[in-house]
C-alpha positions in Angstrom: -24.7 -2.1 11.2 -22.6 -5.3 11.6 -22.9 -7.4 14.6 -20.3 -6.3 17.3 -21.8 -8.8 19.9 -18.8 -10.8 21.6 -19.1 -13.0 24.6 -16.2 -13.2 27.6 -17.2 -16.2 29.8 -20.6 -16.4 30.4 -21.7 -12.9 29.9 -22.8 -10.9 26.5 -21.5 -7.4 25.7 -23.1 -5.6 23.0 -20.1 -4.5 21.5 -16.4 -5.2 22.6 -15.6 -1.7 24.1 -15.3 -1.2 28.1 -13.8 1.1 30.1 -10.8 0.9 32.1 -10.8 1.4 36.2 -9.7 4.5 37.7 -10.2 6.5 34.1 -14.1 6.3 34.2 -15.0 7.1 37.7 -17.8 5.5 38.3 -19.9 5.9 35.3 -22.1 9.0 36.7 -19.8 10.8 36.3 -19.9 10.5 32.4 -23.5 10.5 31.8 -23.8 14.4 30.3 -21.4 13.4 27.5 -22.3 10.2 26.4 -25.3 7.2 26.7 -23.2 4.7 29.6 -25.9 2.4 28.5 -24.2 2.2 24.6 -21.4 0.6 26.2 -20.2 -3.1 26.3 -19.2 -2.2 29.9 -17.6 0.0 32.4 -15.3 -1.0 34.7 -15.4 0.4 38.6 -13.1 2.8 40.1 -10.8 0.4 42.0 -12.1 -0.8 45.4 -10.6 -2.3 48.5 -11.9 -3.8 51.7 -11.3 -0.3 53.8 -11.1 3.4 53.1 -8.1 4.6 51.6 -7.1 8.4 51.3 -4.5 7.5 48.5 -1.2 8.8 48.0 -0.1 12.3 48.7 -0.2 15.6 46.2 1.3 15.7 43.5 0.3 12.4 41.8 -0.1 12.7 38.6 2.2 14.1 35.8 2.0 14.5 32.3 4.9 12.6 30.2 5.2 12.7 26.2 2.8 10.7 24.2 1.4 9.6 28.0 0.7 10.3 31.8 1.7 8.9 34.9 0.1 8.2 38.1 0.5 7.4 41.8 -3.2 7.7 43.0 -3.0 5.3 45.1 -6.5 3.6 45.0 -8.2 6.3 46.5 -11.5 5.0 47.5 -14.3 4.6 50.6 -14.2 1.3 50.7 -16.5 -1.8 50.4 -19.2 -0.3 53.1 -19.7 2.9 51.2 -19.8 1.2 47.9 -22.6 -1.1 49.1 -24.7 1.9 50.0 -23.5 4.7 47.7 -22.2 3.5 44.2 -23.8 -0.2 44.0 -27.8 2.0 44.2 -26.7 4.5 41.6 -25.1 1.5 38.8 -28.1 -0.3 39.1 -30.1 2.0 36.5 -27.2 1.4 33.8 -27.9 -1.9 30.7 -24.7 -2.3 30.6 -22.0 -4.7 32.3 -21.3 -3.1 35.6 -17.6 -4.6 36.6 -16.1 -3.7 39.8 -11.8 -3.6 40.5 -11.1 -5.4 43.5 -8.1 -4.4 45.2 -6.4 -5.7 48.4 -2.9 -5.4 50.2 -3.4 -9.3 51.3 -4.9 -12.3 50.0 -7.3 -12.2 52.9 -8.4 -8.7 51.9 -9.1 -10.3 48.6 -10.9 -12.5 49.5 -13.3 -10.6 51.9 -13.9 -8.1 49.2 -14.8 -10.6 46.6 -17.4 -12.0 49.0 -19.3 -8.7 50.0 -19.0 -8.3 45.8 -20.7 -11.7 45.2 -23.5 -11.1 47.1 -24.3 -7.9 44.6 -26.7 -9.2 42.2 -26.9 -6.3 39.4 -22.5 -7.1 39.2 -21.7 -9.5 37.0 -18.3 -10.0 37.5 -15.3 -8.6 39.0 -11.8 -7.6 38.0 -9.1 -9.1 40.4 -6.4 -6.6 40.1 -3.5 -8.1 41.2 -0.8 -5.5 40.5 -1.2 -4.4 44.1 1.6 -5.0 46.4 1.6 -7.9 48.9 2.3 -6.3 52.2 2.9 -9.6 53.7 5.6 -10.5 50.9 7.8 -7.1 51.3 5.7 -4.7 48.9 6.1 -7.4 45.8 2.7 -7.1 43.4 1.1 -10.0 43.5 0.6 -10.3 39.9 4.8 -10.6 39.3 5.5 -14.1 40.5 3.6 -17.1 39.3 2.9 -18.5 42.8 1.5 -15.5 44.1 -1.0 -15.0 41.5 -2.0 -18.6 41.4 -2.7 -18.2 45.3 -4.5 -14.8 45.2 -6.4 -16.2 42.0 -7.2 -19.6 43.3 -8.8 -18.7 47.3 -10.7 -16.0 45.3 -11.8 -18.4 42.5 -12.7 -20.4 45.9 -15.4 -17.7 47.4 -16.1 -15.9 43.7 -18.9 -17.3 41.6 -19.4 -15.0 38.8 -17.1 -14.1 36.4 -13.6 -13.5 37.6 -11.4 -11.5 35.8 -7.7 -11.3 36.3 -5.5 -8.0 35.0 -2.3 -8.8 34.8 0.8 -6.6 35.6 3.2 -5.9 32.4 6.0 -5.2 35.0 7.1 -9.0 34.3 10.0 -10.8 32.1 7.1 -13.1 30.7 3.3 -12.3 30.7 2.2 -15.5 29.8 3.7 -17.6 32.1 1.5 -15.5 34.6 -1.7 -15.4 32.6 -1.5 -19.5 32.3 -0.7 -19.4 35.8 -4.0 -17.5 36.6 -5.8 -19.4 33.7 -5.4 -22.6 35.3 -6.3 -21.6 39.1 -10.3 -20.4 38.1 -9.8 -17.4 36.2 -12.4 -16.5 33.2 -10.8 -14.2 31.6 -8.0 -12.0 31.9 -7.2 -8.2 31.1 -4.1 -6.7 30.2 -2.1 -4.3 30.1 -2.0 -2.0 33.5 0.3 0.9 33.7 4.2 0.4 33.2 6.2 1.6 36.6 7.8 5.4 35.3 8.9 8.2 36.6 9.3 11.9 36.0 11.4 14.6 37.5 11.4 18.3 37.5 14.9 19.1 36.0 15.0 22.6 37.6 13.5 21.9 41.1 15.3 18.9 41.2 12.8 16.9 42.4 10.5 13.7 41.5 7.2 14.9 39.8 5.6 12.5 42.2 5.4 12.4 45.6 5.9 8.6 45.8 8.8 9.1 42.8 7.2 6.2 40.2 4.0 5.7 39.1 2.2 3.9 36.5 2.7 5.2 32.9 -0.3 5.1 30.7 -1.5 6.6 27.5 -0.7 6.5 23.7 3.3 5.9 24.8 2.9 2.1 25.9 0.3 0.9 22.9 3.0 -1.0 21.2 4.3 -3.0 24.1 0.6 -3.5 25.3 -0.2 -4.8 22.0 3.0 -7.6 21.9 2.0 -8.5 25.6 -1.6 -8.9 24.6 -0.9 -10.8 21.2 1.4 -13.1 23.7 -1.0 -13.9 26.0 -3.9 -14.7 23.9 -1.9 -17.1 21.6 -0.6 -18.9 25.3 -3.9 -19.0 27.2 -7.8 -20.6 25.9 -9.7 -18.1 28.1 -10.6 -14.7 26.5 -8.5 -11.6 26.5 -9.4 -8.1 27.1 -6.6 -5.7 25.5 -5.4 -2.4 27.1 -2.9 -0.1 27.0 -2.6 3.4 25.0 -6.4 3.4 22.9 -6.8 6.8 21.3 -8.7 5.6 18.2 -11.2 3.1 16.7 -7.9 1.8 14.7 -6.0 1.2 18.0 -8.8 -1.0 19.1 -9.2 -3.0 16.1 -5.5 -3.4 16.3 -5.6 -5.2 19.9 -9.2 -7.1 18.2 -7.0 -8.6 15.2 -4.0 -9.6 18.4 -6.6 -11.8 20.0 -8.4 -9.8 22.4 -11.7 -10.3 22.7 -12.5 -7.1 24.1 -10.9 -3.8 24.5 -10.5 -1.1 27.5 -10.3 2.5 26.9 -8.7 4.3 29.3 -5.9 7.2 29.9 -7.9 8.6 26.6 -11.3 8.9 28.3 -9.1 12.0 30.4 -8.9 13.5 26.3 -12.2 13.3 25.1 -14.8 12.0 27.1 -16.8 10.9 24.2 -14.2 8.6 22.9 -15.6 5.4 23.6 -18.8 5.7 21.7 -16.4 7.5 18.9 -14.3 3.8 19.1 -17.5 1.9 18.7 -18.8 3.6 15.7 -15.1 2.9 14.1 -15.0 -0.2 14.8 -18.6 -1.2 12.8 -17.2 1.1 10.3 -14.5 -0.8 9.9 -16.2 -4.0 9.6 -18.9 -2.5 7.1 -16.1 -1.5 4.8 -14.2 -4.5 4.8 -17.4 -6.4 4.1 -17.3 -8.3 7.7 -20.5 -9.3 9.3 -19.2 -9.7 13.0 -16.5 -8.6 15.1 -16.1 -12.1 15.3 -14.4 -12.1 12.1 -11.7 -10.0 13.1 -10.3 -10.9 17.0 -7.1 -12.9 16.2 -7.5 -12.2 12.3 -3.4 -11.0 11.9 -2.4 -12.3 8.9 1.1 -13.7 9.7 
């Protein structure tokens, strides 16, 4: 077996496969089809300061080659995590991550703080695609001064490693990912969902209730993969590539872009088993092409 080891700040993940928020519940809820523990990580259903009932029915509808959603970041909030989720992640070897979400910077902020004090989580992942309610609805993560602000006051209370996914509803991705880069964050992740929508030609309606959504899935790989090959020639920090992984080949295809790491996540809803299926391609890729580490491969496009 070669040596799929790979390092994203400070911490060491046995292999460079994770999975994505919101597709992976949180973790439990996978344990009868696969070992959580094999896993370089799992990322946290997204949390936020307060409850949150989410968006109304429907919100989620099946596109081709994809699926969009409008969940809304359904969650209990930071109490119930604190007393619920953060006891039953504490049995899992793995790299427990948890999505922080918040409307304002100053929900940011507080969350990241309860978050730090968790000593079994490791780091967090600022998700700053949610919208700003005190800048009109606009997602932090699509102007350069917001993200620098949300990333810098939680760089300011955060001491583990900080994260930062990055919204691919921009003109230019890496202008925001240096712009993160150079206020505290580690690392950053990329892509999240692409704003879609979907209507029901015969009703007449939205397949939504809230009209758009995020599109995800196999339909967005190739624009995930140019954003993610962008971003990791522009910024020093590591790069965790999303967007559209089906297959042990997709994955290697964001490793040999520059990523560092992948996420697996509208596919987890296909096959449950699919990120220990990704892991074993990968090293069998590596064995076959005669590569010792998975080192050899991340940013190994032959231009």
């Amino acid at each position: 077996m070669a040596n799929l080891e790979v390092k994203i700040h400070n911490l060491t993940f046995k292999n460079p496969v994770i999975t994505a928020s919101g597709t992976f519940g949180n973790g439990v809820e996978f344990d009868d089809f696969i070992d959580v523990n094999s896993l370089g990580g799992i990322v946290l259903k997204g949390t936020t300061l307060k409850h949150r009932e989410g968006n109304n029915y429907p919100r989620m509808a099946e596109t081709a080659s994809g699926m969009l959603n409008a969940v809304g970041l359904q969650n209990k909030g930071a109490e119930y995590f604190c007393k619920h989720i953060y006891p039953a992640v504490l049995r899992y070897d793995t790299n427990v991550i948890v999505n922080v979400n918040g409307s304002t910077i100053e929900d940011y902020i507080a969350l990241a703080e309860i978050i730090n004090d968790l000593e079994a989580i490791p780091a967090i992942e600022l998700n700053i695609s949610c919208p700003n309610v005190k800048e009109g609805g606009m997602a932090f993560g699509t102007s350069c001064p917001m993200a620098e602000q949300v990333t810098k006051e939680v760089r300011r209370v955060y001491s583990k490693t900080l994260i930062v996914k990055l919204s691919p509803n921009v003109t230019n991705i890496a202008e925001i990912a240096r712009a993160v880069e150079s206020n505290g964050a580690d690392a950053v992740s990329l892509v999240n969902t692409f704003l879609g929508m979907a209507i029901d030609a015969e009703k007449r309606v939205p397949r939504l209730s809230t009209v758009t959504g995020g599109l995800s899935g196999p339909a967005i790989k190739p624009i995930a993969l140019r954003m993610v090959w962008q971003v990791a020639q522009a910024v020093k920090v590591p790069v965790i590539g999303m967007g559209g992984i089906m297959c042990a080949s997709d994955a290697i295809e964001f490793l040999l872009a520059g990523a560092s790491a992948v996420q697996i996540g509208t596919a987890n809803f296909v096959d449950p088993q699919v990120s220990v299926k990704v892991i074993a391609g990968i090293d069998d890729y590596l064995q076959r092409h005669n590569f010792n580490s998975v080192l050899d491969i991340i940013g190994g496009l032959q231009m």
